[in-house]
N, C-alpha and C positions, 0 to 999 in steps of 0.2 A: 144805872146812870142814864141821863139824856142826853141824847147827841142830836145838837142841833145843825142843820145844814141852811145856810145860807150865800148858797151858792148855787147856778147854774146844775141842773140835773137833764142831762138827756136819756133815753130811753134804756141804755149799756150799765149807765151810772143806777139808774132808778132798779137795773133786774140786781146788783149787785147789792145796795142798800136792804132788799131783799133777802138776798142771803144773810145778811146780818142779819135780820128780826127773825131769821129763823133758828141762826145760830144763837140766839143771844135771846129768846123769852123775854125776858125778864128786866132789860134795859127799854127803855124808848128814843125810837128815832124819829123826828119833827122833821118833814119836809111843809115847809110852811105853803099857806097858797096865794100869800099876798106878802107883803112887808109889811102891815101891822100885826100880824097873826107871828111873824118872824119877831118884831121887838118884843113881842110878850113874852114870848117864851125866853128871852137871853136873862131872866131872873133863876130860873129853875135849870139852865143848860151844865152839866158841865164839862160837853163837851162841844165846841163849836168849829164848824168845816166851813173855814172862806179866808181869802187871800185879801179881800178889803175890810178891816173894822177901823171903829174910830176910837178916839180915846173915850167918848160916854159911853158907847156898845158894852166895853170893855168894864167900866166899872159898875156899870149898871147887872152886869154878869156875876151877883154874887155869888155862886158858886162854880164859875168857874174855873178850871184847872187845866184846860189845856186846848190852844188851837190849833185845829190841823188845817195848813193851806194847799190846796190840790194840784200845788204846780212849783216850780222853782223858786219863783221870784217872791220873796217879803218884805219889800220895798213899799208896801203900802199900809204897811203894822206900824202902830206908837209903840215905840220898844221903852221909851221913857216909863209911863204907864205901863206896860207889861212887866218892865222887872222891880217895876214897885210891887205890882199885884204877886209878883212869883209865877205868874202865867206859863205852863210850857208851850212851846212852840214847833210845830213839828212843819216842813215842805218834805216834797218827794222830785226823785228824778225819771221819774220812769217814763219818759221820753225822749230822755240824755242821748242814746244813742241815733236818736233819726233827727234831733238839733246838730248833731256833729256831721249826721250825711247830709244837711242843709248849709254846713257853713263848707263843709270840702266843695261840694257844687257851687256854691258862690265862687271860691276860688278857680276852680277849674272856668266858668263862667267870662267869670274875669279876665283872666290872665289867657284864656283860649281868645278871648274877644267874641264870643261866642253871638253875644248879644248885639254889636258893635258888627259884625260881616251880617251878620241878619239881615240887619237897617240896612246896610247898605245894597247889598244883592237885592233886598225888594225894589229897590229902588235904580237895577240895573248897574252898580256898581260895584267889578271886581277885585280881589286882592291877587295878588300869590301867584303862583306859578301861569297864569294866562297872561296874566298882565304886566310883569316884570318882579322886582324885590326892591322895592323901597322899604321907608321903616316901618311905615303901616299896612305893610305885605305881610309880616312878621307874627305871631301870636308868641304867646311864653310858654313854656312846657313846665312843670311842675314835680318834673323829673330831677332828682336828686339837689333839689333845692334848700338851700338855709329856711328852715321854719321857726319862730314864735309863738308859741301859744300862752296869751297872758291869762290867767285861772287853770287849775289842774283839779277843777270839782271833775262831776260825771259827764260832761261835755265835752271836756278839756283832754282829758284822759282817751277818749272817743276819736277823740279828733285825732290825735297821737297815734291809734290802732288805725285807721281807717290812710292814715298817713305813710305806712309802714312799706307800701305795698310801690311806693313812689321813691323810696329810698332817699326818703327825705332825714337829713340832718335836726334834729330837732330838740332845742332848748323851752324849758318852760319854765315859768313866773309863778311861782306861789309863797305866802310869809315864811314859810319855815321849807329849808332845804334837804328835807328826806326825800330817799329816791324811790324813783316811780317808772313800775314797768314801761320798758318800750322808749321812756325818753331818756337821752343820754345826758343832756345835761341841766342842772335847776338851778336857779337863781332865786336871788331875795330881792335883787334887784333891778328894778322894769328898763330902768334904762338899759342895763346891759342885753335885756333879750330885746329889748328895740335895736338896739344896735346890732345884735346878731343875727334876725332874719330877714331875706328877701321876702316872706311871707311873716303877715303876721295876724295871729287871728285873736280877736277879743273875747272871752268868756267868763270875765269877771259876774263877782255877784255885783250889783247894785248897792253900796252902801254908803255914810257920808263921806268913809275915807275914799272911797272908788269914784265919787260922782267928779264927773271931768278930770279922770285920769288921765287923759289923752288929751294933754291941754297942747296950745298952741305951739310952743317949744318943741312938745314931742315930736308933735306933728312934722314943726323943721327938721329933726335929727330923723324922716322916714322917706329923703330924698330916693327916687328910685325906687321904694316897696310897695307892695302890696297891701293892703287894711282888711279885713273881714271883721266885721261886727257880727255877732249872733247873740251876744250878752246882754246887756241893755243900752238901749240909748244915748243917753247923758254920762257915759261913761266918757263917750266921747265929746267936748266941748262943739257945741254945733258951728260957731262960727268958724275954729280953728280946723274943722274938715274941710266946711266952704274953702277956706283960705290956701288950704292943702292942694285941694281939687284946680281953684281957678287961678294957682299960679306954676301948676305942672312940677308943686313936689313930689305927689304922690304917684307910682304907676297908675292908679286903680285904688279902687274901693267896690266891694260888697257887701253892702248893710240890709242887715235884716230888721232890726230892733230903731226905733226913731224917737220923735220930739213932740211931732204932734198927729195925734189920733182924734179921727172922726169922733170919737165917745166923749173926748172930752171938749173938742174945740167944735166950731161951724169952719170944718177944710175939707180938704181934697187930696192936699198936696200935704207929704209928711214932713216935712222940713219950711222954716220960714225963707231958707236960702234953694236959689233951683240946682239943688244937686244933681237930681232927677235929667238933666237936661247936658250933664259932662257925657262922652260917646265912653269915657273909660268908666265908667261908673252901673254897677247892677244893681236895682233896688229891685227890696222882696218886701210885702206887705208883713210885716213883724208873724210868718206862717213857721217860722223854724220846726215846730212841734207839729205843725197841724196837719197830720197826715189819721189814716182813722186807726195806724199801731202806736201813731205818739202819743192818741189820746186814750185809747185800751190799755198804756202802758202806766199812766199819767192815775185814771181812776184806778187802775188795780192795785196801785201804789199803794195809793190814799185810801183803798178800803183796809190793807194790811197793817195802814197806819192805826187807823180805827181799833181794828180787831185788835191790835198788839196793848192801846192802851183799854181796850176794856178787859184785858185779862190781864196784863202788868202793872196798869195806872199808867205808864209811858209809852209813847209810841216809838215805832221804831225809829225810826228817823230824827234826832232832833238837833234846832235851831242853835247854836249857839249866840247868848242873849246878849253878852259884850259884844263881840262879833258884827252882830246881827246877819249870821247868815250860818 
């Protein structure tokens, strides 16, 4: 087989593709050195590694049979074209667990005011027991609180364990209601776990039924809670956060994942409304994963993904193509 890789290789990634050609003779693997040297070969691939193709990449890929994306998210695949073609489609999660330690820290973050006494102590401004108890003397403890968790993938699930330890109450949001270690209660439906947590954290996949999940309605029925996004972006309708934020429904929000990125726009700022600029609000630059075990965990994934379909034809992991996730 050829397995084509177009996609970002750093140095971890390159010693492991390694081991594949050592394991594997008799296959070839294309690491391209440019992007035309990359389009020539997607005739002969048929195995391609990358998280963005387009609908021509794809058909112009006569022989291939399956793409592996090296990261969670396939949000950026024509699934239309793909399930014409029969394409399989494989993601990995193998840095599910250090995105769930990036969305607990956002909450703790949050809801500590962590970020919020910062600012102000630089600026010679105290809270708490020097200064009196007012209301924003006060931080929230995260101690046996009502939590949500919308998605129960390997984030979600993560997030649940690492939750455990806080004696937190916790219901989670997935389509089908089989039970699932460590949370006690599941739902089918989102309003209900909106309506059940003081906490509630976002880890849906990105799909057409998911996009603006979190529309403005919801937003009203999250008077008093807490938001953590770590999912994607546009899950959550951008305006209906602003609207959350600058009319003090929301406690707090800690978003990791946004609207707009340097790569695709000329910004700065991730959001067209100034989120950024609420004292209850923690933005993280979309880094969930980005620690150097989210990303060991992330390739080592994706090489087993590899390895599993050059000796079964399927990798391990795969996409569901109705779905799409």
């Amino acid at each position: 087989m050829t397995v084509l890789f177009l996609t970002k290789l750093n140095d971890y990634f390159k010693s492991r593709v390694d081991d594949l050609i050592k394991e594997f003779p008799n296959d070839r693997f294309v690491i391209p050195q440019n992007r035309a040297e990359g389009e020539e070969f997607l005739k002969v691939a048929e195995i391609i590694v990358s998280g963005s193709l387009t609908s021509e990449q794809i058909e112009r890929g006569e022989k291939l049979r399956c793409i592996i994306v090296p990261w969670a998210g396939v949000n950026e695949l024509p699934f239309e074209t793909i399930r014409k073609r029969g394409v399989i489609v494989s993601n990995n999660h193998g840095n599910g667990k250090i995105v769930a330690e990036r969305a607990v820290a956002l909450a703790l973050s949050v809801m500590g005011r962590i970020v919020e006494y910062h600012n102000d102590l630089s600026k010679g401004v105290w809270h708490g027991f020097e200064v009196g108890s007012k209301s924003e003397d006060f931080w929230y403890s995260l101690q046996g609180k009502r939590v949500s968790i919308l998605g129960l993938g390997t984030i979600g699930r993560h997030i649940a364990h690492l939750l455990s330890v806080f004696d937190c109450e916790i219901m989670g949001y997935k389509r089908n209601v089989e039970q699932v270690d460590g949370i006690r209660y599941i739902t089918n439906n989102i309003d209900e776990a909106i309506a059940f947590g003081k906490v509630i954290f976002v880890a849906l996949p990105l799909t057409k039924e998911t996009k603006g999940i979190i529309n403005r309605e919801r937003i009203e029925a999250m008077s008093g809670k807490f938001l953590i996004n770590v999912g994607r972006g546009t899950l959550i309708d951008e305006e209906a956060l602003y609207y959350g934020l600058k009319n003090h429904i929301l406690a707090g929000a800690g978003i990791d994942t946004w609207y707009l990125y340097p790569r695709e726009y000329d910004v700065q700022l991730p959001s067209k409304y100034p989120i950024h600029t609420f004292p209850n609000v923690v933005i993280s630059p979309h880094v969930g994963g980005f620690t150097v075990e989210g990303l060991v965990g992330r390739i080592d994934e994706t090489i087993e993904n590899i390895r599993h379909a050059l000796v079964t034809g399927r990798p391990k992991t795969v996409v569901d193509l109705e779905n799409e996730y």
